[in-house]
GULOTOR-609691 format. One record per residue (C-alpha): residue number from 1; residue in three letters; x, y, z. Coordinates in nm, 2 decimals, always signed. Example, Ala and Ser with C-alpha at 12.3 -4.5 7.8 and 13.67 -1.06 7.14 Angstrom:
@seq = 1&type = ALA&X = +1.23&Y = -0.45&Z = +0.78
@seq = 2&type = SER&X = +1.37&Y = -0.11&Z = +0.71
end
This chain:
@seq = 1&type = UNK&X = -7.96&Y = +8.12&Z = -2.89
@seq = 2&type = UNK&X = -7.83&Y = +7.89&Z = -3.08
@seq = 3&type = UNK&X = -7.64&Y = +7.49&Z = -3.02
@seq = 4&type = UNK&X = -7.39&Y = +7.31&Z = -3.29
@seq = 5&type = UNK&X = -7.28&Y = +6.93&Z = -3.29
@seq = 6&type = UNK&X = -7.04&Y = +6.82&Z = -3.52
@seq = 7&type = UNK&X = -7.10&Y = +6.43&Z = -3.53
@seq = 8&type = UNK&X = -6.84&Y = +6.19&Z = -3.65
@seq = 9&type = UNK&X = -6.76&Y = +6.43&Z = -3.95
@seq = 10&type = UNK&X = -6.49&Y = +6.35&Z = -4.23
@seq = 11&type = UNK&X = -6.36&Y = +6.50&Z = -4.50
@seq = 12&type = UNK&X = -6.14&Y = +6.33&Z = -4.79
@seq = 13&type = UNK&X = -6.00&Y = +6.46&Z = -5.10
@seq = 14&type = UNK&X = -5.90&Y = +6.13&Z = -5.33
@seq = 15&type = UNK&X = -5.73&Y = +5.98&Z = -5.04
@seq = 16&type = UNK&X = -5.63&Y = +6.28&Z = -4.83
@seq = 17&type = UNK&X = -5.80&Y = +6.29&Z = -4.48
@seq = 18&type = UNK&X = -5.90&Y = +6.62&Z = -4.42
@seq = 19&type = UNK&X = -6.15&Y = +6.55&Z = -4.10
@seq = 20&type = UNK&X = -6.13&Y = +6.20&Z = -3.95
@seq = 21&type = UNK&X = -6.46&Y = +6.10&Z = -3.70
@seq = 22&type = UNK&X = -6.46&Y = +6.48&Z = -3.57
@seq = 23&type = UNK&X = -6.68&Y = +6.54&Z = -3.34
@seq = 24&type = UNK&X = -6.76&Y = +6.86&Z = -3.17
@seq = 25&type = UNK&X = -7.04&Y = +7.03&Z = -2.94
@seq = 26&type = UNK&X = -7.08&Y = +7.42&Z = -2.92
@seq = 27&type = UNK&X = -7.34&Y = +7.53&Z = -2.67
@seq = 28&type = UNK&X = -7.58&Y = +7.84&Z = -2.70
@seq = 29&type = UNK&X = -7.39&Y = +8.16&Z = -2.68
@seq = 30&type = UNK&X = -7.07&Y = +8.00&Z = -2.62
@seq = 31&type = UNK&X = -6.76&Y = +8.13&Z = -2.84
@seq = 32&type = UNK&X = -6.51&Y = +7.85&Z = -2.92
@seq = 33&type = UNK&X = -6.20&Y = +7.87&Z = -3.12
@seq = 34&type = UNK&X = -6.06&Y = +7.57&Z = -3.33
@seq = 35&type = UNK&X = -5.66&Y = +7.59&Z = -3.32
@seq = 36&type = UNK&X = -5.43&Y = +7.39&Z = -3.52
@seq = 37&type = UNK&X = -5.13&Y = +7.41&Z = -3.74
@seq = 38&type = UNK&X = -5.19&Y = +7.47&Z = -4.09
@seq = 39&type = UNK&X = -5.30&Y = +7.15&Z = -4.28
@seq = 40&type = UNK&X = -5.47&Y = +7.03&Z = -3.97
@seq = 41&type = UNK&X = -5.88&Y = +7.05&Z = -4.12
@seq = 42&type = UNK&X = -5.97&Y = +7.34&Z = -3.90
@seq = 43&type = UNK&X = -6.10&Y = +7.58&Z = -4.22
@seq = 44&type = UNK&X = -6.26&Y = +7.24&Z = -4.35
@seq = 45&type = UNK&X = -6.45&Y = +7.17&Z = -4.03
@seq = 46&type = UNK&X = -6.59&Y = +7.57&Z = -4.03
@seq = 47&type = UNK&X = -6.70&Y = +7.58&Z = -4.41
@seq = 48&type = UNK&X = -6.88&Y = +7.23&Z = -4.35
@seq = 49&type = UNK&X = -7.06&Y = +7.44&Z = -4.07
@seq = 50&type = UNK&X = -7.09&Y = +7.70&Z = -4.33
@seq = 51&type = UNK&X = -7.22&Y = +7.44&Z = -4.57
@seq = 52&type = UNK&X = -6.96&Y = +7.54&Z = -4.84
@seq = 53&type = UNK&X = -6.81&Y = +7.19&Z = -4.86
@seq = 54&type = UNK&X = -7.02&Y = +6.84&Z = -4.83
@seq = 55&type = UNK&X = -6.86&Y = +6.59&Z = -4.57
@seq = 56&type = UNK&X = -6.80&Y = +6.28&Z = -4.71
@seq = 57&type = UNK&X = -6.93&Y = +6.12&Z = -4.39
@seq = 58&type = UNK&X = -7.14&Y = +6.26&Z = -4.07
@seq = 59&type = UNK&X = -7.38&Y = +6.55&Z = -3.96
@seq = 60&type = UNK&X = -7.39&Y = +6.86&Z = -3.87
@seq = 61&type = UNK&X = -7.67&Y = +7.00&Z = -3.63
@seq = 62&type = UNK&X = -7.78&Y = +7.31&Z = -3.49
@seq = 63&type = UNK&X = -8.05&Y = +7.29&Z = -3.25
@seq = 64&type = UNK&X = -8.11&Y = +6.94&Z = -3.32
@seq = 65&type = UNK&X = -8.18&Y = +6.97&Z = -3.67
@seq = 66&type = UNK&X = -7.95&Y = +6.84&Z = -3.91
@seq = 67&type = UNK&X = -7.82&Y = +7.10&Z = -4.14
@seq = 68&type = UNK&X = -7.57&Y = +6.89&Z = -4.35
@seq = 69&type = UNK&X = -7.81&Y = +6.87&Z = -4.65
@seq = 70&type = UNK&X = -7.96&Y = +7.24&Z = -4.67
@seq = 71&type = UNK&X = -7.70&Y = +7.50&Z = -4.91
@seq = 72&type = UNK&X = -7.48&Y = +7.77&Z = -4.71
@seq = 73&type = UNK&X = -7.72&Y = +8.04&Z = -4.86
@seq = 74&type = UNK&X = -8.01&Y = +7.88&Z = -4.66
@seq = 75&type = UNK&X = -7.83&Y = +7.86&Z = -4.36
@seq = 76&type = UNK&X = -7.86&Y = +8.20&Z = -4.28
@seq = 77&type = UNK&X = -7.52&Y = +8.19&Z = -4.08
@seq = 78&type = UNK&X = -7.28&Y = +8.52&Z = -4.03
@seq = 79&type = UNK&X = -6.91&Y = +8.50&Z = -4.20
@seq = 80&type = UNK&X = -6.61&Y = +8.72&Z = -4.17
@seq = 81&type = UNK&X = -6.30&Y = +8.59&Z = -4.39
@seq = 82&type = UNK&X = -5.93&Y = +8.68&Z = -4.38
@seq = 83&type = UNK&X = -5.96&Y = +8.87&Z = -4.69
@seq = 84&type = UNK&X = -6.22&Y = +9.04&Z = -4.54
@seq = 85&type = UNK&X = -6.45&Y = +9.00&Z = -4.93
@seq = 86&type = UNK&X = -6.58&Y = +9.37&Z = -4.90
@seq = 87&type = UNK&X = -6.74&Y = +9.51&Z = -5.25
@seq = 88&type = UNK&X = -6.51&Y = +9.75&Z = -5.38
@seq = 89&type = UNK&X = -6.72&Y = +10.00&Z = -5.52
@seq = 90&type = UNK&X = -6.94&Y = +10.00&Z = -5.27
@seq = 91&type = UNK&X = -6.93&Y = +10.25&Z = -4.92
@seq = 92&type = UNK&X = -6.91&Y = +10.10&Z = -4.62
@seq = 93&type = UNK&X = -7.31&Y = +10.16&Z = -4.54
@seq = 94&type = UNK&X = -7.37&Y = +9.99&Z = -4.89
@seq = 95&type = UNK&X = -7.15&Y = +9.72&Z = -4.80
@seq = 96&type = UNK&X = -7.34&Y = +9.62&Z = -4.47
@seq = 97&type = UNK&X = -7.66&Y = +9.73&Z = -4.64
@seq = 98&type = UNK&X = -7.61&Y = +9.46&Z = -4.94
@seq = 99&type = UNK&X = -7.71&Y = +9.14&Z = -4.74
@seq = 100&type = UNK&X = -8.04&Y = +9.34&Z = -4.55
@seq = 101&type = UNK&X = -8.13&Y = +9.42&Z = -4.90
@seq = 102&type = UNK&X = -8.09&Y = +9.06&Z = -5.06
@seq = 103&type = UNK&X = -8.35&Y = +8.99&Z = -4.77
@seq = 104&type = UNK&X = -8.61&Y = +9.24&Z = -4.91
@seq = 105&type = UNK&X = -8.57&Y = +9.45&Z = -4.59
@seq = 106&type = UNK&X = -8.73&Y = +9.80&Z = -4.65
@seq = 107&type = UNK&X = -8.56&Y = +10.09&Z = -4.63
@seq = 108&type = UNK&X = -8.61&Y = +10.20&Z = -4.31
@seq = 109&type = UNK&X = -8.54&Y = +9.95&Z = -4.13
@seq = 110&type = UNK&X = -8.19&Y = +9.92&Z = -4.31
@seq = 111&type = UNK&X = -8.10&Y = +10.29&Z = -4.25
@seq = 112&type = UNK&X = -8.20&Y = +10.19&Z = -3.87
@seq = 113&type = UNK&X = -7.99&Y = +9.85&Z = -3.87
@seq = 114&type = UNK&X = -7.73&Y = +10.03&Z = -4.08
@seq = 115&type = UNK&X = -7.66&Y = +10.31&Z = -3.81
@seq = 116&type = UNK&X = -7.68&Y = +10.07&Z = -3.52
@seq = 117&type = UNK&X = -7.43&Y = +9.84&Z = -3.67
@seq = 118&type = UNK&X = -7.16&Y = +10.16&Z = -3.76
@seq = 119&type = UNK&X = -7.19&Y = +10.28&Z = -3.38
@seq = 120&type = UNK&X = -7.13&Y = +9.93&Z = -3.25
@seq = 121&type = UNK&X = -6.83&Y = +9.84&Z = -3.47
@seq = 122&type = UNK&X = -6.71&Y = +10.21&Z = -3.43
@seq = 123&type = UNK&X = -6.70&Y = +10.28&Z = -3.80
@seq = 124&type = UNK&X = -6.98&Y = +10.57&Z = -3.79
@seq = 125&type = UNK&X = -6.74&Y = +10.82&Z = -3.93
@seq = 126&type = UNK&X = -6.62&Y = +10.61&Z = -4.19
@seq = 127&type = UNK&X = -6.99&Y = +10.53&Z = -4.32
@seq = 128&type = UNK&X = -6.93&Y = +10.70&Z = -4.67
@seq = 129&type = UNK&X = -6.56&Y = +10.59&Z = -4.76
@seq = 130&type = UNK&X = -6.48&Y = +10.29&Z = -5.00
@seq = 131&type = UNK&X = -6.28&Y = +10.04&Z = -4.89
@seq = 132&type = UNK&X = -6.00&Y = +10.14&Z = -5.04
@seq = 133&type = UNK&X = -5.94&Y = +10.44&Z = -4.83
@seq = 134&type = UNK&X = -6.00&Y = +10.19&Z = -4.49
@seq = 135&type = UNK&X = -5.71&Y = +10.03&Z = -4.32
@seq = 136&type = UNK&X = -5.72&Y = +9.65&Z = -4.27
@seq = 137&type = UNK&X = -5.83&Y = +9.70&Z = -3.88
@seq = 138&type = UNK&X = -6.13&Y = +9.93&Z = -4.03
@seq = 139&type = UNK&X = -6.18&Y = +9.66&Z = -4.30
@seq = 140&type = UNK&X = -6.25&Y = +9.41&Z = -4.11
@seq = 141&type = UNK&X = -6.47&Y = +9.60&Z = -3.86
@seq = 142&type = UNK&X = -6.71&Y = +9.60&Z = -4.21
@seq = 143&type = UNK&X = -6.67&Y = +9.29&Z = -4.28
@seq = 144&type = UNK&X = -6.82&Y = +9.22&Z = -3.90
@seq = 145&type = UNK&X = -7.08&Y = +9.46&Z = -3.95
@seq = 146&type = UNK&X = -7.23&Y = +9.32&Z = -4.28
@seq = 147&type = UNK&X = -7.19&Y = +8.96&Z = -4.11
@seq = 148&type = UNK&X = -7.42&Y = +9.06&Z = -3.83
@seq = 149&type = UNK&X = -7.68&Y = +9.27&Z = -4.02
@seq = 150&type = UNK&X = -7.88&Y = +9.00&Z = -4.04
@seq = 151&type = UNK&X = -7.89&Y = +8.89&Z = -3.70
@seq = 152&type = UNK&X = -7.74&Y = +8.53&Z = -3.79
@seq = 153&type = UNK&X = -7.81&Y = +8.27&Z = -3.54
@seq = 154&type = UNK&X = -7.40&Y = +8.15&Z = -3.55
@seq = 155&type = UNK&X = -7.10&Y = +8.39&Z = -3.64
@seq = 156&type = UNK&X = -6.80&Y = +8.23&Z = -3.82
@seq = 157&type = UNK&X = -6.47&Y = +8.39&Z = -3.82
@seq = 158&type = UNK&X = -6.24&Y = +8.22&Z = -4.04
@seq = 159&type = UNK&X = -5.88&Y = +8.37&Z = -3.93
@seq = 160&type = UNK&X = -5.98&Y = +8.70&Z = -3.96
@seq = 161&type = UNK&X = -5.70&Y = +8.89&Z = -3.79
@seq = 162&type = UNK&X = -5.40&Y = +8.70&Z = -3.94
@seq = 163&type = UNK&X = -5.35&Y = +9.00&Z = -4.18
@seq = 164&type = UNK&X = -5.34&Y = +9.26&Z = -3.94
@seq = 165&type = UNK&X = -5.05&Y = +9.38&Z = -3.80
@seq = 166&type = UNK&X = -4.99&Y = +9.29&Z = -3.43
@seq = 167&type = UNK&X = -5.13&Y = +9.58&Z = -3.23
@seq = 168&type = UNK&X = -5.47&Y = +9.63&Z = -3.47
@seq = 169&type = UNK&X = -5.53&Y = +9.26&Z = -3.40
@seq = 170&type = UNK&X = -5.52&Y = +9.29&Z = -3.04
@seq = 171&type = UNK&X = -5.77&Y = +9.57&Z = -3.02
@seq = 172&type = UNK&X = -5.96&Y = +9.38&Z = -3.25
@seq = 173&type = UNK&X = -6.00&Y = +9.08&Z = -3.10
@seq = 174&type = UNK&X = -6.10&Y = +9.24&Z = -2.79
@seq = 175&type = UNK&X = -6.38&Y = +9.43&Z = -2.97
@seq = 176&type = UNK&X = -6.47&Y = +9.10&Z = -3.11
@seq = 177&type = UNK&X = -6.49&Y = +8.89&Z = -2.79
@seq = 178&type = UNK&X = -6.69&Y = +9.24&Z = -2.65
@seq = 179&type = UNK&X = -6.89&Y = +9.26&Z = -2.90
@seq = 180&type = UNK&X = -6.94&Y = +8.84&Z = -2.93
@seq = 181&type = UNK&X = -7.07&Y = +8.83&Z = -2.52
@seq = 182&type = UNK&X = -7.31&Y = +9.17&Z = -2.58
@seq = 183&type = UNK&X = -7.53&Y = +8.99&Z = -2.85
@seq = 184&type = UNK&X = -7.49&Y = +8.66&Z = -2.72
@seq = 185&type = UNK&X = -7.41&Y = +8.52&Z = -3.04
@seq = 186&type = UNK&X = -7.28&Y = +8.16&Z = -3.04
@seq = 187&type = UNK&X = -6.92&Y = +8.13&Z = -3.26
@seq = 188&type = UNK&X = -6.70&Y = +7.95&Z = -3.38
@seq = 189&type = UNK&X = -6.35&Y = +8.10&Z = -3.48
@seq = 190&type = UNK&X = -6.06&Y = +7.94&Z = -3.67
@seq = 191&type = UNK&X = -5.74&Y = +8.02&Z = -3.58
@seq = 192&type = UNK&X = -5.36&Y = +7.91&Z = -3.58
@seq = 193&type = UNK&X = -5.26&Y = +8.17&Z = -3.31
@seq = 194&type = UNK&X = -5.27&Y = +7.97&Z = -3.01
@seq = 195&type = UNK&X = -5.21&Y = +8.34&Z = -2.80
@seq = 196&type = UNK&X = -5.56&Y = +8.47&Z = -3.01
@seq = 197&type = UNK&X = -5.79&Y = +8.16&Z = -2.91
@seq = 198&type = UNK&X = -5.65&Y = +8.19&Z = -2.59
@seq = 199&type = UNK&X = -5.75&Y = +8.53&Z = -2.49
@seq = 200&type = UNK&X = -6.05&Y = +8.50&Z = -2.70
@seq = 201&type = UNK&X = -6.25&Y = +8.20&Z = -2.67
@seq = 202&type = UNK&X = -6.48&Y = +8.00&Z = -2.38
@seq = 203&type = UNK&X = -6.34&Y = +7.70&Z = -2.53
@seq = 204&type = UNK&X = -6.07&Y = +7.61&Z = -2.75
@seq = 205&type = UNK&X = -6.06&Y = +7.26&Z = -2.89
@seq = 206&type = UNK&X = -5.71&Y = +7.18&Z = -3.06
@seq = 207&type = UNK&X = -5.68&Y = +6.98&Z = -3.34
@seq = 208&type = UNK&X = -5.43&Y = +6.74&Z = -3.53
@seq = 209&type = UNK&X = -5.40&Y = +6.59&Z = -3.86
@seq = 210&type = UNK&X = -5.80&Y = +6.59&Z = -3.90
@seq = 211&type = UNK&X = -5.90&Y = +6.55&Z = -3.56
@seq = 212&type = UNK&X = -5.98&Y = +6.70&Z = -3.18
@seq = 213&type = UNK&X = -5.70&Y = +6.56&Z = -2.95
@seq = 214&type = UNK&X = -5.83&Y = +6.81&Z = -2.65
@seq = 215&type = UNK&X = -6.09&Y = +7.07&Z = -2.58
@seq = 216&type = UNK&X = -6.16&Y = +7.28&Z = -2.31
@seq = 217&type = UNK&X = -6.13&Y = +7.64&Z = -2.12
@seq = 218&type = UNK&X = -5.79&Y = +7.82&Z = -2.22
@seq = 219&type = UNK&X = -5.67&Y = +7.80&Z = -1.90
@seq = 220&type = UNK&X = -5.73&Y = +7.39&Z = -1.87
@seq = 221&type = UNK&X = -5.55&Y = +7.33&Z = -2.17
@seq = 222&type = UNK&X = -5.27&Y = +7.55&Z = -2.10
@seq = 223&type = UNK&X = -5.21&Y = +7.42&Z = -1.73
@seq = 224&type = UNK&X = -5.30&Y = +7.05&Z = -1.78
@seq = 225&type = UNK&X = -5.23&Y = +6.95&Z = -2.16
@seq = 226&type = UNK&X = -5.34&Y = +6.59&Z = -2.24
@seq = 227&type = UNK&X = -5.03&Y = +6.50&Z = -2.49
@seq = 228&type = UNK&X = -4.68&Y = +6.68&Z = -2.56
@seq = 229&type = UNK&X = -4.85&Y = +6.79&Z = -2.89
@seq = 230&type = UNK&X = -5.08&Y = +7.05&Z = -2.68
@seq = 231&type = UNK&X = -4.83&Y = +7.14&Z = -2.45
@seq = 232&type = UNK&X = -4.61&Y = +7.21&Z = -2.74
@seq = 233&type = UNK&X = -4.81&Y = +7.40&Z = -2.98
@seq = 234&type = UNK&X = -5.04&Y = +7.55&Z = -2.66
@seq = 235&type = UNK&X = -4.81&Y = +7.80&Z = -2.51
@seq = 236&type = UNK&X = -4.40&Y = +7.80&Z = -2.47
@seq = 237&type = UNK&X = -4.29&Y = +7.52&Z = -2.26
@seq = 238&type = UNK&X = -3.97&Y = +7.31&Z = -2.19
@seq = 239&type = UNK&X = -3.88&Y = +6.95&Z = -2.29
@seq = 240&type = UNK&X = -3.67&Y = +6.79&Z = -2.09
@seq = 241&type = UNK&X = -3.53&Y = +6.43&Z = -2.00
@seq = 242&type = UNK&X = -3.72&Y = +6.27&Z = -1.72
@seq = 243&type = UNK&X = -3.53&Y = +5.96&Z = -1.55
@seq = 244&type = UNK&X = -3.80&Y = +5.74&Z = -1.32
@seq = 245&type = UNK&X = -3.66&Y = +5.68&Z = -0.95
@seq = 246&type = UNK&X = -3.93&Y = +5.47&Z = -0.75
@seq = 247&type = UNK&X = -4.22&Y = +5.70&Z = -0.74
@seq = 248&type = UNK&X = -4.07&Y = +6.04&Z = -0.86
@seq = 249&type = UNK&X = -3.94&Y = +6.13&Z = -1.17
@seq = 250&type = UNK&X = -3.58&Y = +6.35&Z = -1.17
@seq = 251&type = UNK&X = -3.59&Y = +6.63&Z = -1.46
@seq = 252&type = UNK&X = -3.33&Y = +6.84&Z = -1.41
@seq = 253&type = UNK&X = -3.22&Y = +6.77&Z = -1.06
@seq = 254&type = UNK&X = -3.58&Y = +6.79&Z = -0.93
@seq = 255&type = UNK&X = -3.78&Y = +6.53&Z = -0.80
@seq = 256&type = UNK&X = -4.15&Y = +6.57&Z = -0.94
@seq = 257&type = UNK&X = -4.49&Y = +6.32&Z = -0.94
@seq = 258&type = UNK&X = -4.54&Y = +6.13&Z = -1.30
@seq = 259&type = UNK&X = -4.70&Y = +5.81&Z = -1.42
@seq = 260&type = UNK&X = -4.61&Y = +5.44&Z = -1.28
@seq = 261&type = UNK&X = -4.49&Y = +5.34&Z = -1.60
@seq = 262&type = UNK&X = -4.18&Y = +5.30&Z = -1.77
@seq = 263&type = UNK&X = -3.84&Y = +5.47&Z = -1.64
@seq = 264&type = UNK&X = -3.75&Y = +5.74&Z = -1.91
@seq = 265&type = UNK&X = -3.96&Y = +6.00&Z = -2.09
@seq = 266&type = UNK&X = -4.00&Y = +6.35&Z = -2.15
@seq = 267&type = UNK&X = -4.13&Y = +6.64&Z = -1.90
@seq = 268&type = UNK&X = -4.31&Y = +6.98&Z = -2.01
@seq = 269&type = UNK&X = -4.26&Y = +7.23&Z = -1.80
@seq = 270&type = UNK&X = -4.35&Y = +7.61&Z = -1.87
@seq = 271&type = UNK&X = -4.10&Y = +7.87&Z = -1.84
@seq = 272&type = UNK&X = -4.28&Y = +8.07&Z = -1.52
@seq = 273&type = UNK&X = -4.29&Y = +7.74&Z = -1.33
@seq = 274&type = UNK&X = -3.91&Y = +7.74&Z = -1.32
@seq = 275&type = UNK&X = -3.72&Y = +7.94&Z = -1.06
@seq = 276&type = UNK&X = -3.42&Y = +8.08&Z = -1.10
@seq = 277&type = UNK&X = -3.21&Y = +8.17&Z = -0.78
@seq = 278&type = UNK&X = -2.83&Y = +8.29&Z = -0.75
@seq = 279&type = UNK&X = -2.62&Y = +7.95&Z = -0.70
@seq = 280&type = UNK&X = -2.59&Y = +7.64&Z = -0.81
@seq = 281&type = UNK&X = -2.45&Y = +7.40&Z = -1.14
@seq = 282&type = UNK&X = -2.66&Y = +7.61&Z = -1.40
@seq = 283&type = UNK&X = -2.53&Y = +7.90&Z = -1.57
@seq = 284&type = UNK&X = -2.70&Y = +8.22&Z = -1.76
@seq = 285&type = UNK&X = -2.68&Y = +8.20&Z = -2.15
@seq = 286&type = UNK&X = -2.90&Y = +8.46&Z = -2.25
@seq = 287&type = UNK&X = -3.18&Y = +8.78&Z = -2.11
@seq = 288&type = UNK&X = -3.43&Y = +8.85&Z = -2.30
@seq = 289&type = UNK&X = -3.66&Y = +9.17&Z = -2.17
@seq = 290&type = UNK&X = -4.02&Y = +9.09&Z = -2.23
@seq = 291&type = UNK&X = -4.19&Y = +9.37&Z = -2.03
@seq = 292&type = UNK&X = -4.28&Y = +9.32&Z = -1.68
@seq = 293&type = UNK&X = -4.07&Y = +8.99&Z = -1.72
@seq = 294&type = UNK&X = -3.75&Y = +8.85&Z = -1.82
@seq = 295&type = UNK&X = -3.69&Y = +8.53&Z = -2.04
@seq = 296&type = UNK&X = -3.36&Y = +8.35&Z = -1.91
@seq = 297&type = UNK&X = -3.25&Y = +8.10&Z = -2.05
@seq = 298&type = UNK&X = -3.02&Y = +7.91&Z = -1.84
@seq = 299&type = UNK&X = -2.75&Y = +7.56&Z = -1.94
@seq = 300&type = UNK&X = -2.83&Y = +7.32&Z = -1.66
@seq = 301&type = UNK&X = -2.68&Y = +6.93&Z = -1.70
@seq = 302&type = UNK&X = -2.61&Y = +7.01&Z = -2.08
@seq = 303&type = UNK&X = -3.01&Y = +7.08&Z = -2.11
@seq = 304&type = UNK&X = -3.10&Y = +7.47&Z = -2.18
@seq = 305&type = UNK&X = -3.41&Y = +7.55&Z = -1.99
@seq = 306&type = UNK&X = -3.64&Y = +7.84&Z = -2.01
@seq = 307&type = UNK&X = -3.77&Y = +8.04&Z = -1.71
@seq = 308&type = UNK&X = -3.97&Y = +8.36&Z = -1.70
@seq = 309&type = UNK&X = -3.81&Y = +8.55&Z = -1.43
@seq = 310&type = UNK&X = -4.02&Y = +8.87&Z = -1.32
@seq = 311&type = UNK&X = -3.85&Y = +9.20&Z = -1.35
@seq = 312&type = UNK&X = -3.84&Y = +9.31&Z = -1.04
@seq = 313&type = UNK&X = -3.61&Y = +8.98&Z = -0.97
@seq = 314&type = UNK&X = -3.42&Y = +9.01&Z = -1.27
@seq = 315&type = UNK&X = -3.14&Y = +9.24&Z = -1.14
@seq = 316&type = UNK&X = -2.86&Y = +8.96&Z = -1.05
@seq = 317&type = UNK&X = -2.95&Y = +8.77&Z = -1.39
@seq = 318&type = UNK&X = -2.72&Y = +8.84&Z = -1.65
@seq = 319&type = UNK&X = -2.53&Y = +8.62&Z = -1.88
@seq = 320&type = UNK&X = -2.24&Y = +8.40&Z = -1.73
@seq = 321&type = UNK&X = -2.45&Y = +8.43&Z = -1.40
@seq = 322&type = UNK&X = -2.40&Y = +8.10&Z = -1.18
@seq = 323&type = UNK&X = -2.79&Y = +7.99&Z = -1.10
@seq = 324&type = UNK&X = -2.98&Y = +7.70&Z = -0.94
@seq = 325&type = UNK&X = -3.30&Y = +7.65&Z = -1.19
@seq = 326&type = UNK&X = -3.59&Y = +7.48&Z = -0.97
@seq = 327&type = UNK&X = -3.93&Y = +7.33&Z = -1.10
@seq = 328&type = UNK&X = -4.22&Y = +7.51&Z = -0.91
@seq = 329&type = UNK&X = -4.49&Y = +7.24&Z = -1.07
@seq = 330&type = UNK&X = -4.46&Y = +6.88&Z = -0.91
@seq = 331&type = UNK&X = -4.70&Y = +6.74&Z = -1.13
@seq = 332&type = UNK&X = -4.56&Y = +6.86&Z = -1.49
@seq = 333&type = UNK&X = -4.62&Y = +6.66&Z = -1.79
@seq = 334&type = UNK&X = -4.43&Y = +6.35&Z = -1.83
@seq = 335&type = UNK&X = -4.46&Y = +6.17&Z = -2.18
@seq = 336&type = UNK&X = -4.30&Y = +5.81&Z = -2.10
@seq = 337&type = UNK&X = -4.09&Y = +5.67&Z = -2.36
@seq = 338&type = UNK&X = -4.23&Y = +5.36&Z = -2.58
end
């Protein structure tokens, strides 16, 4: 079992800023995702883990022991890429048996580790075939298995689903999470698919322009984001005018709790906490059928408003529809204006 600390790390190119003063703790066994929009230093702040780039400033420690100065090929750390990096003319045995043999493992105890790894990524049947005749989902399932054939003490994923087509990448990141809380392997995984750390990850720490601006459990950040960045790029929400009066705030016709301060702002407010009911000053623009619920969006005081309407109450919803939209959260974000 294995703990990481990030400790006031940075990162510049000339006079870019890729990491600014990051700091971040992951504990023994504990899979956290780092999500941000592209640009934001995620991949810089896993191959600094990885020890493939230097940091200008800071430390990086695992178990106490600062890593920062010992080469990526001492580390001894596991690494599945996007591209997935498989050896082209080898199997896929030969490709997870390349790293046990670079370790001077004998023989039989990589035909042992070899067959283990092929059952628990499923790819037993596919042992012999190059990866050429693999599809991307089966790819990557190899490029997990060599990562873990040497038993690393830390996994790194650096968006390794983004090239996978939607349905493979869900069934892959399931096996990944399963396959993440059998070993107990502690992880960090890169990602710009706020859906894919969500479902994924213990812990998901967001970042912007170089730095963490909130971490914590997926369902913390989603229900209580710290900024209208998070809330944003966390999840589908609503931004709406906010109008202070005395202790309330009105968005939308609805009195909800906010901050002390100032007398305009913003309000976030996800979809499924607005409810939609026949009647009213709001009208139906547009259904959209999303499974077992419906996305309506509805014109309310000029302001278009999303609400996530379940199926079974859909019925009377259709475009043109005369609604009332009502906000279920009384304690919604509220960004106050400067």
């Amino acid at each position: 079992m294995t703990k990481i600390d990030y400790v006031n790390v940075s990162k510049k190119y000339g006079q870019e800023i890729a990491l600014r003063d990051f700091s971040l703790s992951v504990a023994s066994g504990e899979l956290v995702s780092i999500l941000g929009p592209s640009g934001c230093g995620k991949t810089t702040a896993l191959r600094i883990l990885a020890g493939f780039i230097e940091p200008t400033s800071g430390n990086v420690l695992v178990d106490g022991n600062d890593v920062t100065p010992i080469p990526a090929a001492k580390r001894g750390f596991g690494m599945v890429f996007q591209s997935y990096s498989l050896f082209p003319n080898m199997t896929t045995s030969e490709n997870i048996e390349f790293a046990l043999k670079l370790r001077k493992v004998d023989s039989s105890a990589r035909t042992t580790k070899i067959r283990e790894l092929l059952e628990l990524t499923n790819m037993a049947e596919h042992a012999d075939k190059f990866p050429h005749q693999l599809s991307g989902g089966q790819q990557q399932r190899v490029a997990l298995a060599r990562a873990l054939a040497t038993e690393p003490p830390i996994l790194l994923l650096d968006e390794p689903l983004s090239a996978l087509d939607a349905k493979v990448r869900d069934q892959l990141r399931d096996e990944i999470r399963s396959l993440q809380k059998r070993l107990g392997i502690t992880t960090v995984f890169v990602t710009h698919d706020q859906q894919e750390a969500m479902a994924i990850s213990d812990r998901v720490a967001v970042m912007q322009s170089g730095v963490v601006v909130q971490s914590g459990s997926p369902k913390d950040l989603y229900r209580n984001p710290s900024s209208a960045f998070v809330a944003s790029f966390v999840g589908t929400t609503n931004r709406l005018p906010a109008v202070r009066q005395g202790l309330q705030w009105l968005v939308i016709g609805n009195a909800v709790d906010g901050p002390n301060t100032g007398t305009t702002g913003w309000a976030y407010v996800r979809p499924e906490d607005v409810d939609v009911t026949p009647g009213g000053t709001g009208v139906v623009e547009q259904v959209s059928f999303l499974g077992s619920f419906v996305r309506v969006t509805v014109l309310v005081d000029g302001q278009r408003v999303l609400a996530d309407v379940p199926l079974t109450k859909s019925e009377m919803l259709v475009p043109g529809s005369v609604v009332s939209a009502a906000i279920a959260n009384r304690s919604p974000l509220i960004e106050v204006d400067a």
